[in-house]
N, CA, C and O atoms as CSV, one atom per row, in Angstrom:
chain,resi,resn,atom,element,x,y,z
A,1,UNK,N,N,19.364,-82.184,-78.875
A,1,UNK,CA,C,18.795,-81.380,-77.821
A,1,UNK,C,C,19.211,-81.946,-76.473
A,1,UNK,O,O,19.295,-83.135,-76.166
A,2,UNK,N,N,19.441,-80.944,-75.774
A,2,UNK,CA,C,20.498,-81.567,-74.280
A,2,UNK,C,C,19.465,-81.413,-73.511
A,2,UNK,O,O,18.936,-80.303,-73.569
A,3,UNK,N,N,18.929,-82.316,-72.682
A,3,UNK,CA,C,18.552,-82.849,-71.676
A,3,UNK,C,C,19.038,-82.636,-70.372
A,3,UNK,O,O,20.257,-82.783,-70.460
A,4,UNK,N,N,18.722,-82.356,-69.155
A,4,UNK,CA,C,19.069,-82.576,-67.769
A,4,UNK,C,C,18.604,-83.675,-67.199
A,4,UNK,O,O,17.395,-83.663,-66.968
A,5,UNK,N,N,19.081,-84.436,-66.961
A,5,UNK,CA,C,18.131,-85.325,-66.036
A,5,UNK,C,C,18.353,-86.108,-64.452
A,5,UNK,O,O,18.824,-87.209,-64.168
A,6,UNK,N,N,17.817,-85.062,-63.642
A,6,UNK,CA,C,18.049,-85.327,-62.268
A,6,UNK,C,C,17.958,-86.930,-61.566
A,6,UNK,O,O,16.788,-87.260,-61.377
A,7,UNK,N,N,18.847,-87.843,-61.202
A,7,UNK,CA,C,19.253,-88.645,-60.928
A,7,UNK,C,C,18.514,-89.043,-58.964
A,7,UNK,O,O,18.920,-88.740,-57.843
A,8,UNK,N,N,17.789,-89.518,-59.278
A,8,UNK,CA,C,17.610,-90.291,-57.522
A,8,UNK,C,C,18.533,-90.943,-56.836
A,8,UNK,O,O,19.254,-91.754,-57.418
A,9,UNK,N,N,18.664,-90.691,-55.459
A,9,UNK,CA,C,19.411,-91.581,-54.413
A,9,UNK,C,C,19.860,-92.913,-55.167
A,9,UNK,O,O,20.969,-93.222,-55.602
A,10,UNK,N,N,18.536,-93.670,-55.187
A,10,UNK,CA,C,18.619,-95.214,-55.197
A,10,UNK,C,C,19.179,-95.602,-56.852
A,10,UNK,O,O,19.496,-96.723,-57.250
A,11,UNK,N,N,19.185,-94.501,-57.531
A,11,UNK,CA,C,19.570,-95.183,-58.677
A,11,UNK,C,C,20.932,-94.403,-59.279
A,11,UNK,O,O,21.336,-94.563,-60.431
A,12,UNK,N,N,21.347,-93.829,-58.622
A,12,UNK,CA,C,23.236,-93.276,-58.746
A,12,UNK,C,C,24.454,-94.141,-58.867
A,12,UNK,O,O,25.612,-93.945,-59.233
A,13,UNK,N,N,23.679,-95.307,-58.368
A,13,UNK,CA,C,24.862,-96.742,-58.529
A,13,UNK,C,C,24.855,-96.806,-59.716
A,13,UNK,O,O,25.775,-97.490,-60.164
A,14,UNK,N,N,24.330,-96.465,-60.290
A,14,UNK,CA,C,24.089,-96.843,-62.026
A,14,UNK,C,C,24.849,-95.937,-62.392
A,14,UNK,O,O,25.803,-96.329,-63.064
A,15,UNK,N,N,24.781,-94.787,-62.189
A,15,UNK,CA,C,25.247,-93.434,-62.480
A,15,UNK,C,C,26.298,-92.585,-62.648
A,15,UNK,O,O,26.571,-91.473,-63.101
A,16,UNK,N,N,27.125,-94.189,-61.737
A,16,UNK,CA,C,28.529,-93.811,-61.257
A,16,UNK,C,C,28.535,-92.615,-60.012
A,16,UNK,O,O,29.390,-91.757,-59.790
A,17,UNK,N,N,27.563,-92.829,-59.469
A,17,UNK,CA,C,26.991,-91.251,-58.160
A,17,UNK,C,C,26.574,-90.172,-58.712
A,17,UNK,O,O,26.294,-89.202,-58.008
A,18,UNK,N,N,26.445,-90.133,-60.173
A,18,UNK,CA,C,26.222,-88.408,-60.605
A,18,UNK,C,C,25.242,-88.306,-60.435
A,18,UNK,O,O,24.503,-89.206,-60.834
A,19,UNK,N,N,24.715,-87.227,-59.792
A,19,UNK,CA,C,23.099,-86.744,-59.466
A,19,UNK,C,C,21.967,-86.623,-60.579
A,19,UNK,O,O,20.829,-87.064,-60.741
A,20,UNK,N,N,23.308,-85.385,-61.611
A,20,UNK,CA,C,22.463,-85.825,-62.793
A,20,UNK,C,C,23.049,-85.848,-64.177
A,20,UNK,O,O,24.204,-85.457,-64.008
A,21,UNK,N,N,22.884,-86.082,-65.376
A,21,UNK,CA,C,23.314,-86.308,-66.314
A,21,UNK,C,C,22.826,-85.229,-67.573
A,21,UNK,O,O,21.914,-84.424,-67.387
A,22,UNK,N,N,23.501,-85.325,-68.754
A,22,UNK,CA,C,22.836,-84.837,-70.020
A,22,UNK,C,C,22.769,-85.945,-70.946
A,22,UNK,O,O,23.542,-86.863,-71.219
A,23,UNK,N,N,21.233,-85.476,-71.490
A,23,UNK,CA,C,21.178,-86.906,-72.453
A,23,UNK,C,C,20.227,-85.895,-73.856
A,23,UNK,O,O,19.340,-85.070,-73.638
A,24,UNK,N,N,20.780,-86.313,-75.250
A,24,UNK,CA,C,20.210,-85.640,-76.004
A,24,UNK,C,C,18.767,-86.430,-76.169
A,24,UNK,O,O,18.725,-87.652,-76.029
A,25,UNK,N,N,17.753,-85.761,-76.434
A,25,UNK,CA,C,16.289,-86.350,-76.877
A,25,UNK,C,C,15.543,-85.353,-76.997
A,25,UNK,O,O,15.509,-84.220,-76.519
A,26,UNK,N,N,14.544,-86.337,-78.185
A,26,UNK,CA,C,13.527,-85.529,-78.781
A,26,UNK,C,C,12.238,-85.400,-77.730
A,26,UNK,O,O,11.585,-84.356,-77.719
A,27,UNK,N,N,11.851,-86.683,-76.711
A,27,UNK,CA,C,10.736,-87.395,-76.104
A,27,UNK,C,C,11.378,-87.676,-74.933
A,27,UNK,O,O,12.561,-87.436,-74.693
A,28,UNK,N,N,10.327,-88.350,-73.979
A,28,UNK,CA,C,10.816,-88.821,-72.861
A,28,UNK,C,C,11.250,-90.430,-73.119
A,28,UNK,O,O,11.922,-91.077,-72.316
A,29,UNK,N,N,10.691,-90.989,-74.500
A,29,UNK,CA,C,11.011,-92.358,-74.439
A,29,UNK,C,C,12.391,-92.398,-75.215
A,29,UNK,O,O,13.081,-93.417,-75.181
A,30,UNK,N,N,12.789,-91.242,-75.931
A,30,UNK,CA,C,14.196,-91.633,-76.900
A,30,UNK,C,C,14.862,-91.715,-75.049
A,30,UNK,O,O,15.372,-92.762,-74.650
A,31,UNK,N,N,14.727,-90.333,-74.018
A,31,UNK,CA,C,15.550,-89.876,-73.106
A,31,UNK,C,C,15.247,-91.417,-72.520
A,31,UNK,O,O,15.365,-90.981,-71.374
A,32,UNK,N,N,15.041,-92.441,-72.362
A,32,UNK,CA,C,14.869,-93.660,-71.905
A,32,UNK,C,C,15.709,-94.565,-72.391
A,32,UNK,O,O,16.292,-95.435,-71.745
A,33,UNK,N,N,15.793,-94.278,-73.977
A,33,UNK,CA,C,16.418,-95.190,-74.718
A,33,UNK,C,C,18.059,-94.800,-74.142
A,33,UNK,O,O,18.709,-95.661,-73.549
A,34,UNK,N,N,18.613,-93.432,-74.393
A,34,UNK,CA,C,19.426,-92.545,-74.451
A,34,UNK,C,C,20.591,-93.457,-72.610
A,34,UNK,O,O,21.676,-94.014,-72.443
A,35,UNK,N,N,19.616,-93.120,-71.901
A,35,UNK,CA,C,20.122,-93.481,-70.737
A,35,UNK,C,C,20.429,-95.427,-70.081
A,35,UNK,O,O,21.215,-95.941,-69.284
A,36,UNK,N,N,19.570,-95.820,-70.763
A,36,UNK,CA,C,19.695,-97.179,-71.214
A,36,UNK,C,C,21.091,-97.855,-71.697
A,36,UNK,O,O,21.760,-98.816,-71.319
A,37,UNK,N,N,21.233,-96.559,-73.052
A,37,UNK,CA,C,22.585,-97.051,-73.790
A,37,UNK,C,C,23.553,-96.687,-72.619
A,37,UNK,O,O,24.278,-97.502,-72.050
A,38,UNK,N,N,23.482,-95.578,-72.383
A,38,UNK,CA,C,24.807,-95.530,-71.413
A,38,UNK,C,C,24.791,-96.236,-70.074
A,38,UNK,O,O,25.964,-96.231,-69.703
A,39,UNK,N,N,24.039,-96.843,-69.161
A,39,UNK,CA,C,23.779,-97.007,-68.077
A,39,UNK,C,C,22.860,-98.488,-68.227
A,39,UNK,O,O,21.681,-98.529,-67.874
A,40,UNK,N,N,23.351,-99.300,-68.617
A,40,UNK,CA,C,22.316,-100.659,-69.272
A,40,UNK,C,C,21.844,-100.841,-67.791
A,40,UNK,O,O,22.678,-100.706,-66.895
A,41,UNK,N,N,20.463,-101.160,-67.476
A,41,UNK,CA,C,19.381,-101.792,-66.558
A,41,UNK,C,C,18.527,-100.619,-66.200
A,41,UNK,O,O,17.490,-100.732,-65.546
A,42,UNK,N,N,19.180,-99.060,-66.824
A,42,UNK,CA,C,18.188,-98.146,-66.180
A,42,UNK,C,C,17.165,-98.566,-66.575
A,42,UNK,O,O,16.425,-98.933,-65.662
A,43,UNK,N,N,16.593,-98.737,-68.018
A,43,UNK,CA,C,15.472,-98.843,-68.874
A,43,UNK,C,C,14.375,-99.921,-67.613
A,43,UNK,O,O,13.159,-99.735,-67.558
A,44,UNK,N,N,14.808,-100.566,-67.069
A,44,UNK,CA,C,14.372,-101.923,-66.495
A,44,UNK,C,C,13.752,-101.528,-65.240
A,44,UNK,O,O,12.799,-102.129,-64.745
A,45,UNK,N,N,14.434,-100.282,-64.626
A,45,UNK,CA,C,14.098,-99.230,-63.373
A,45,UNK,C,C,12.788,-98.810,-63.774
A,45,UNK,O,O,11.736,-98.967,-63.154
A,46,UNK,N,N,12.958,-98.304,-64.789
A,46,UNK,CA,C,11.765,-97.042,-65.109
A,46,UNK,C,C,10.400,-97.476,-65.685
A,46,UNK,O,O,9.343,-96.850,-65.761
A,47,UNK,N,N,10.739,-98.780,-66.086
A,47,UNK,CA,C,9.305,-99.103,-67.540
A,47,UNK,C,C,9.172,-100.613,-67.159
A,47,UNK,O,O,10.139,-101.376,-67.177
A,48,UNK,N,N,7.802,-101.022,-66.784
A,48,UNK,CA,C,7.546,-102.571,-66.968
A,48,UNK,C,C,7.318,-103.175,-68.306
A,48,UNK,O,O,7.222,-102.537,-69.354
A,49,UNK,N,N,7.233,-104.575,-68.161
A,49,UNK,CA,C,7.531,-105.849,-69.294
A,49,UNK,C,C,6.531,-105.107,-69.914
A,49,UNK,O,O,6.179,-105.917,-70.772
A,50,UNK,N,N,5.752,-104.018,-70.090
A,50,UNK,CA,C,4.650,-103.427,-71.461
A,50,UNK,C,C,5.478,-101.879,-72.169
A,50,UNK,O,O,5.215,-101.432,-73.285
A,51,UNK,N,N,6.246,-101.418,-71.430
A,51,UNK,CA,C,7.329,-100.461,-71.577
A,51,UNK,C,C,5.892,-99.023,-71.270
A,51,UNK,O,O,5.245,-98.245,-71.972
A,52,UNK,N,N,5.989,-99.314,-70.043
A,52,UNK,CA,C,4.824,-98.186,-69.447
A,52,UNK,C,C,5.867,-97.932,-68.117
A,52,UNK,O,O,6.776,-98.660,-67.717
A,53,UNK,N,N,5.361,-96.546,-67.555
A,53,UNK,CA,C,6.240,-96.235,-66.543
A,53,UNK,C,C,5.740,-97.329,-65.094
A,53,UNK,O,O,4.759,-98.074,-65.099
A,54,UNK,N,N,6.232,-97.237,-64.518
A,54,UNK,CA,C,6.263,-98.077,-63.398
A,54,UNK,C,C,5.513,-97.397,-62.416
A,54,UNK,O,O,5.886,-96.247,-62.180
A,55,UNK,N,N,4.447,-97.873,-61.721
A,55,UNK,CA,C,3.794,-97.357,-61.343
A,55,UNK,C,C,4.403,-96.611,-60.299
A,55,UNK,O,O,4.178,-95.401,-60.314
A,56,UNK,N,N,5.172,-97.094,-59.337
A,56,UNK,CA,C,6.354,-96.399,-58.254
A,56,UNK,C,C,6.929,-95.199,-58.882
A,56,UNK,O,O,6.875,-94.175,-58.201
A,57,UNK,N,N,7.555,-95.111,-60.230
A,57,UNK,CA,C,8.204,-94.157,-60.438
A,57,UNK,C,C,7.441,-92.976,-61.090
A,57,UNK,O,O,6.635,-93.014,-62.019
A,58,UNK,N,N,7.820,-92.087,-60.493
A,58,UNK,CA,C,7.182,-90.595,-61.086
A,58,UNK,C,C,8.486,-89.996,-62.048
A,58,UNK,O,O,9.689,-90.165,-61.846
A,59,UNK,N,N,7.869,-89.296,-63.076
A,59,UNK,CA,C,8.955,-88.420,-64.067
A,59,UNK,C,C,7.790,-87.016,-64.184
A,59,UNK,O,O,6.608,-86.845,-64.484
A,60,UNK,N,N,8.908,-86.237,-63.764
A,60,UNK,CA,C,8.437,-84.770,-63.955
A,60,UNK,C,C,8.961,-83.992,-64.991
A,60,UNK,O,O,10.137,-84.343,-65.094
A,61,UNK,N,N,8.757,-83.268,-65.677
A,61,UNK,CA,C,9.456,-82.514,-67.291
A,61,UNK,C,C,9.555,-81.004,-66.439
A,61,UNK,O,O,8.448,-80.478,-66.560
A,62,UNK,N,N,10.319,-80.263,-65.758
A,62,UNK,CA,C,10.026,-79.093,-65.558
A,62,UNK,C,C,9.018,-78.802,-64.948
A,62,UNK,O,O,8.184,-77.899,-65.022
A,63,UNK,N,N,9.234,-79.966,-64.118
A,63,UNK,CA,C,8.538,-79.411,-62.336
A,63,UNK,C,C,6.356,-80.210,-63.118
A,63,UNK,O,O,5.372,-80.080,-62.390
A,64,UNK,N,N,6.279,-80.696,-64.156
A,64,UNK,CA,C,4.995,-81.109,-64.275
A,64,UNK,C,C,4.927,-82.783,-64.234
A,64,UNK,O,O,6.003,-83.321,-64.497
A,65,UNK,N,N,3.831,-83.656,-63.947
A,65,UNK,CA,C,4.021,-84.777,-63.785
A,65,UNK,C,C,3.487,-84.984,-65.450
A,65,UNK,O,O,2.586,-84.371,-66.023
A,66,UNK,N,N,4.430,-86.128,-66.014
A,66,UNK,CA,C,3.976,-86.498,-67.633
A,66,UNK,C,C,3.606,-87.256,-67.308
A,66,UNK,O,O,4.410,-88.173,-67.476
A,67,UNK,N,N,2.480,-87.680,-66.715
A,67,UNK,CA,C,1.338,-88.743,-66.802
A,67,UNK,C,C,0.165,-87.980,-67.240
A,67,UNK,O,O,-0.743,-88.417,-67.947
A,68,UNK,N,N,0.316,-86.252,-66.532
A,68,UNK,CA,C,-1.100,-85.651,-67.312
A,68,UNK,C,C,-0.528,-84.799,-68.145
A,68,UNK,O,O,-1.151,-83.776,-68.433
A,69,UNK,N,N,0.951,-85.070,-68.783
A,69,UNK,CA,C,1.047,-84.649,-69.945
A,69,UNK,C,C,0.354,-85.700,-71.265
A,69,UNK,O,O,-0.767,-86.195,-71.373
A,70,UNK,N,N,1.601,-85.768,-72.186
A,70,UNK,CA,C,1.445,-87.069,-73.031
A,70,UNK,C,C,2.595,-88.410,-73.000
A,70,UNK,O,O,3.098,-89.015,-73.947
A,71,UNK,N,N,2.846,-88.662,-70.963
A,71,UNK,CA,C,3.334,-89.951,-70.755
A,71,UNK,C,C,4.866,-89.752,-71.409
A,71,UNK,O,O,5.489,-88.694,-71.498
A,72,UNK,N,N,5.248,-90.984,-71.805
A,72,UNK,CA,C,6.702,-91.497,-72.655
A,72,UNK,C,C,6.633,-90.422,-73.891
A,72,UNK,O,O,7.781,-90.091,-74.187
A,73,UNK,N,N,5.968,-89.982,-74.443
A,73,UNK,CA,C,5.591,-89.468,-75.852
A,73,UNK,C,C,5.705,-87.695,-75.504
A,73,UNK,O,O,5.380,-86.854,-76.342
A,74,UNK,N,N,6.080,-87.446,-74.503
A,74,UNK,CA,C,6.114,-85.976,-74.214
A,74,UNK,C,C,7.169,-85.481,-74.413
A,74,UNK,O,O,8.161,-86.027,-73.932
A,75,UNK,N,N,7.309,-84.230,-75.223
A,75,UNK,CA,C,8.266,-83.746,-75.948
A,75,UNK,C,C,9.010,-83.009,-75.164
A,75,UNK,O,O,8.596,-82.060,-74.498
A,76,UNK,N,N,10.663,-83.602,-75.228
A,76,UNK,CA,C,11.579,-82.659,-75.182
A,76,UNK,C,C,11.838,-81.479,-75.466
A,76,UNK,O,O,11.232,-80.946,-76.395
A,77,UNK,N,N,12.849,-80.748,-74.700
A,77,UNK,CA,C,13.695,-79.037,-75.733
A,77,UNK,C,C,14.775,-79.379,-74.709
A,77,UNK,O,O,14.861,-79.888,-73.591
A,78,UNK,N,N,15.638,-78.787,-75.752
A,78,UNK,CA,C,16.929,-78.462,-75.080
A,78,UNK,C,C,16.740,-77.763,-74.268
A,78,UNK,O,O,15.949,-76.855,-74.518
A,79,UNK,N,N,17.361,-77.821,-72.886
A,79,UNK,CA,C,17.339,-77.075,-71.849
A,79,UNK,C,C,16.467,-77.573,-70.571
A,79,UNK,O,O,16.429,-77.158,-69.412
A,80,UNK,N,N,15.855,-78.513,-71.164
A,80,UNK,CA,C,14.419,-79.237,-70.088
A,80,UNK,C,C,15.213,-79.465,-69.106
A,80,UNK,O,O,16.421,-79.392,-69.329
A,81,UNK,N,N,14.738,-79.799,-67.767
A,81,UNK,CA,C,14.815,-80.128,-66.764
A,81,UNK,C,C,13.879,-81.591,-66.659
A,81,UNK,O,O,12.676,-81.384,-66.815
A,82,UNK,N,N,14.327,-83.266,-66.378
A,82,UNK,CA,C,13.551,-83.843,-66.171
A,82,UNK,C,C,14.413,-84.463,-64.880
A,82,UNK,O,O,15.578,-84.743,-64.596
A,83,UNK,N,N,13.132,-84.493,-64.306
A,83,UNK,CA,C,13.291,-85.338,-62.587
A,83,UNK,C,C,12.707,-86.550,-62.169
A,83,UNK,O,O,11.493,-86.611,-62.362
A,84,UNK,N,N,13.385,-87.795,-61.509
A,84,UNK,CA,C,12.967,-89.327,-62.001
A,84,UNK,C,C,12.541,-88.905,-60.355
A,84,UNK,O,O,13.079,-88.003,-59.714
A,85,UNK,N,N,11.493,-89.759,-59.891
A,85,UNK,CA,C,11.429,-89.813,-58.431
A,85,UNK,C,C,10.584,-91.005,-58.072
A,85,UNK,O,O,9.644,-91.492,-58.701
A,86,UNK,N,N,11.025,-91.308,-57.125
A,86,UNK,CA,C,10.244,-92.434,-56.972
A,86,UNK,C,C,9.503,-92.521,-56.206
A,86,UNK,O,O,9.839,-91.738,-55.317
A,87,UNK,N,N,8.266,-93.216,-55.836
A,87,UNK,CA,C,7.271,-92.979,-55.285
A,87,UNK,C,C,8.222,-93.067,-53.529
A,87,UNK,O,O,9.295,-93.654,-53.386
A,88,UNK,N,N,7.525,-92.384,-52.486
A,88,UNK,CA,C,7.978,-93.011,-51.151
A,88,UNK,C,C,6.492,-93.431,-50.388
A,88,UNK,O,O,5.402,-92.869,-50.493
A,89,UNK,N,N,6.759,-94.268,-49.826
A,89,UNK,CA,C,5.647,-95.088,-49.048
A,89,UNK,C,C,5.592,-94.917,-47.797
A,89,UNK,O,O,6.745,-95.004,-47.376
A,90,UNK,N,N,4.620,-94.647,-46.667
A,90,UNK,CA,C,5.021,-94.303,-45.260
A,90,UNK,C,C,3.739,-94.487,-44.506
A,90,UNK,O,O,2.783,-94.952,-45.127
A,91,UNK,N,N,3.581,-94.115,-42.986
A,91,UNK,CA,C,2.994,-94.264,-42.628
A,91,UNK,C,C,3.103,-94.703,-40.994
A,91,UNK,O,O,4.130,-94.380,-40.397
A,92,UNK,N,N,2.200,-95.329,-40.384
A,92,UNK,CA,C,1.940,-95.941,-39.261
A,92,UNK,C,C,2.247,-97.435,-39.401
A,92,UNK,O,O,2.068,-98.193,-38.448
């Protein structure tokens, strides 16, 4: 199942600049594993030493946040749209 997965600014160095990629997966954690193999340190971006998302980084499945889905464990389809973003911080 082919995957989209929209690529952030800060992490395209990895990426070789591509915005975004296809990665086959069943879940959001194979699509972790998936991008890992090809791109070794993404995994390290996205998930702390408990393999939980990072609190900075947001992942959206088709425009929804999978934190109030079911997290890493939220099911893929071919055709998904997933978007990595990272938190931005601002202010005064």
């Amino acid at each position: 199942m082919s995957v989209v997965v929209r690529i952030p600014t800060p992490l395209r160095r990895m990426t070789n600049g591509k915005d975004k990629v296809e990665v086959d997966s069943s879940n959001l954690s194979a699509m972790v594993d998936e991008l890992e193999g090809s791109y070794p340190g993404f995994k390290d971006r996205l998930l702390d030493e408990n393999g939980e998302l990072r609190y900075f980084v947001n992942i959206y499945l088709n425009g929804e946040d999978v934190r109030f889905l079911d997290g890493l464990d939220t099911t893929t389809s071919s055709g998904d749209e997933v978007s990595i973003v990272p938190a931005v911080a601002g202010g005064r």
